[in-house]
N, C-alpha and C positions, 0 to 999 in steps of 0.2 A: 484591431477589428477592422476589417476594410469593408465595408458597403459601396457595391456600385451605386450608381442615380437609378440604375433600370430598378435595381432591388428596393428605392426608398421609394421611387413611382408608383412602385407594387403595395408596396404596407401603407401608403396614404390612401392609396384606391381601397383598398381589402378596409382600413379605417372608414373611409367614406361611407362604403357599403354599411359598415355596422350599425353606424350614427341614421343612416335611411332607417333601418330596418326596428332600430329602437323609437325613432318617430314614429312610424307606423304604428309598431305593436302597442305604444303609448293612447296612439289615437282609439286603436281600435277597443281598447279598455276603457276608452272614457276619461282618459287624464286620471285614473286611480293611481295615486302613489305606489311603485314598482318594489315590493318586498324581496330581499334577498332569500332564496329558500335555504341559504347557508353561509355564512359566517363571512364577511367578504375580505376581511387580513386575518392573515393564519395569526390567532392565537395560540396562546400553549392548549389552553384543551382540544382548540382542532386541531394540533400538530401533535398532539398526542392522540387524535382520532376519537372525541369525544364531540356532539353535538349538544345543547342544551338547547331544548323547546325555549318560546318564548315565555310557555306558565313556569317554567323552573327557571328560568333567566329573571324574571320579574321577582317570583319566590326568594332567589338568591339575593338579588337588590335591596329584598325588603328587609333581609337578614341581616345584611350588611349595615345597613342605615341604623340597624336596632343598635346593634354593637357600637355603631359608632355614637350615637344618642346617649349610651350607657356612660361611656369612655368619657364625654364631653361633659354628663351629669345632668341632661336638657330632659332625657327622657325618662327617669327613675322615680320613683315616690319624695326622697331625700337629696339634696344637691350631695357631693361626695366631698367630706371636710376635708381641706388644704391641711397638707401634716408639714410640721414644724413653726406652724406658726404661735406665735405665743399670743397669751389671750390680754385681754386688757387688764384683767386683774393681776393676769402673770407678770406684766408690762411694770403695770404701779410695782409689786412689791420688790421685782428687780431694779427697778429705780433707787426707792427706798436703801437697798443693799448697798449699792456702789454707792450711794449720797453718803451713807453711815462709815464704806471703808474708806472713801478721802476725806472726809472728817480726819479720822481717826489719822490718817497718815500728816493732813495737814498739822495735825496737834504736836504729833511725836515727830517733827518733821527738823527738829534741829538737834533729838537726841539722838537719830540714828547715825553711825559713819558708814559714810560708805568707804566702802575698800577700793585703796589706791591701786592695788594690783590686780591684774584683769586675771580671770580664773584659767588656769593652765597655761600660764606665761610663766619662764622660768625668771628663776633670779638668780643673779650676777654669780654666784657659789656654784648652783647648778649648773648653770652654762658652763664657766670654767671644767666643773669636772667633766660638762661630756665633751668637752672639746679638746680634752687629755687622753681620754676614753678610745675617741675616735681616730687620733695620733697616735697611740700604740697601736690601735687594729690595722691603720693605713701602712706603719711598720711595718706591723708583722707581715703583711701582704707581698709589698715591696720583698722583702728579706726572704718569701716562701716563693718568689715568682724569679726570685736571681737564681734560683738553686740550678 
């Protein structure tokens, strides 16, 4: 984008002017704060070409605020109960339950065995066989792949 200096001379000057002319018209109002009569960044409803007054803008807010007062529990007759929490009583008698099963485990605790072999581990027999298994199929392979 190339700008001469005559053209940036130009848009400070035309700036200048604006900034007078908003003094002015400030003054001549009496320093009343300057209301937008229209949206002043496009949002989606005025990019969608929708305006909302300020009583339906305010209306909307106040909607808003409900929903979220709801949401939050500040604003409803009843706070809204936390789910999954367990309750005190629920608390003690779970207690009580897991006290009772290591008990129990402590007591039976030298007649159970535990198994030496980890579950779905083979043993020395099975392995042999699939490792005979898989030496005839590598065979056969071999033997169908010379043909």
């Amino acid at each position: 984008m190339d700008i001469s200096v005559k053209d940036l001379q130009e848009a400070i000057s035309i700036r200048q002017q604006i900034d007078n002319l908003q003094r002015r018209l400030s003054s001549l109002l009496r320093g009343a704060p300057q209301r937008p009569t229209a949206p002043t960044a496009p949002t989606a409803a005025a990019a969608a070409g929708r305006y909302f007054s300020p009583t339906t803008r305010a209306k909307l807010a106040a909607a808003a605020r409900a929903r979220w007062a709801r949401r939050r529990g500040t604003g409803g007759a009843a706070p809204a109960k936390k789910k999954g929490q367990l309750t005190p009583a629920g608390r003690r008698k779970l207690s009580q339950l897991m006290k009772a099963r290591w008990a129990a485990r402590r007591k039976a605790g030298g007649k159970q065995k535990a198994s030496s072999r980890k579950k779905g581990a083979l043993t020395p027999a099975g392995r042999r066989r699939l490792s005979e298994l898989m030496k005839a199929r590598w065979a056969a392979r071999r033997k169908a792949g010379s043909k």
